[in-house]
PLY file of the C-alpha trace (Angstrom):
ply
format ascii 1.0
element vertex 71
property float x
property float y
property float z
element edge 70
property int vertex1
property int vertex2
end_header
0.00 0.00 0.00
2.92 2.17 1.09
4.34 2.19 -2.55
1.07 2.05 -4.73
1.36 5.64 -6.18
4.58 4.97 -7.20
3.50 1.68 -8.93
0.05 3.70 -10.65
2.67 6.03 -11.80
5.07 3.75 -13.30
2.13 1.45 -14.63
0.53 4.87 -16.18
3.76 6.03 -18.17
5.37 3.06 -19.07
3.53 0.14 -18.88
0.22 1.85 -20.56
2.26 3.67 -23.34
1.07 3.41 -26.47
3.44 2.65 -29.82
2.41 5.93 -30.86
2.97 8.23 -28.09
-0.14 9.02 -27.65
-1.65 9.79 -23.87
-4.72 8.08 -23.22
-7.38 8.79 -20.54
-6.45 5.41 -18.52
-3.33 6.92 -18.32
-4.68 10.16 -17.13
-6.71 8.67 -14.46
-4.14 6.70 -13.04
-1.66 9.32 -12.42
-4.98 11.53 -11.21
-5.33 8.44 -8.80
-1.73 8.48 -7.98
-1.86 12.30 -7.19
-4.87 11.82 -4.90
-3.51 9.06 -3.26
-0.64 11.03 -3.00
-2.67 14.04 -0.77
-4.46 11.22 1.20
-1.14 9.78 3.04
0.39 13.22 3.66
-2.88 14.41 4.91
-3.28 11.30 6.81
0.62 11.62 8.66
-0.28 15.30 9.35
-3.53 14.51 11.14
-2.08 11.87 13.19
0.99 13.91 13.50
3.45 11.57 12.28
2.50 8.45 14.61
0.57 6.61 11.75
0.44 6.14 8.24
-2.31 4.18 6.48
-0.22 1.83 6.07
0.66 1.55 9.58
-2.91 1.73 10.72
-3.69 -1.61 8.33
-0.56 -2.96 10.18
-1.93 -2.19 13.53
1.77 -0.20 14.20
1.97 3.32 15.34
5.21 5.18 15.81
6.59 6.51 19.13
8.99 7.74 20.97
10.82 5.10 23.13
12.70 6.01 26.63
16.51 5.15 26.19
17.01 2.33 28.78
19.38 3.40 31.99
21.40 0.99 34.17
0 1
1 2
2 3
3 4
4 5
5 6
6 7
7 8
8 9
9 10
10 11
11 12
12 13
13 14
14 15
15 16
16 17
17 18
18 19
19 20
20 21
21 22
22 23
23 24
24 25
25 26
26 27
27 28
28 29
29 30
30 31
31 32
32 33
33 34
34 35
35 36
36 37
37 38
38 39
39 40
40 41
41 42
42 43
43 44
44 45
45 46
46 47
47 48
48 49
49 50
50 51
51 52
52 53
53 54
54 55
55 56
56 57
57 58
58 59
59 60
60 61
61 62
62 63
63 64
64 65
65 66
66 67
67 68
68 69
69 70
């Protein structure tokens, strides 16, 4: 989940290319997709304040601070 834009983005330009160059509206979408998937994590890590991902929250992981351990 963590690296699907990057995959819709890569699938979009490259594996979706036509012979001819020419952009199609699948490819359009799926970089649209990307993009709003994009503004969904950051907005995500900013509400949670960079404990949790989406990601993470499928996990079931947050991230905190730990206490260094004395002795």
């Amino acid at each position: 989940m963590k690296l699907l834009p990057w995959e819709l983005v890569h699938l979009a330009s490259f594996g979706l290319a036509s012979p001819d160059g020419d952009f199609t509206r699948l490819q359009g979408a799926l970089l649209s997709l990307a993009w709003l998937l994009i503004r969904f994590y950051l907005g995500w890590t900013l509400a949670t304040r960079g404990r949790s991902s989406p990601h993470d929250h499928i996990a079931g992981t947050c991230i905190g601070r730990v206490s260094p351990v004395s002795g």
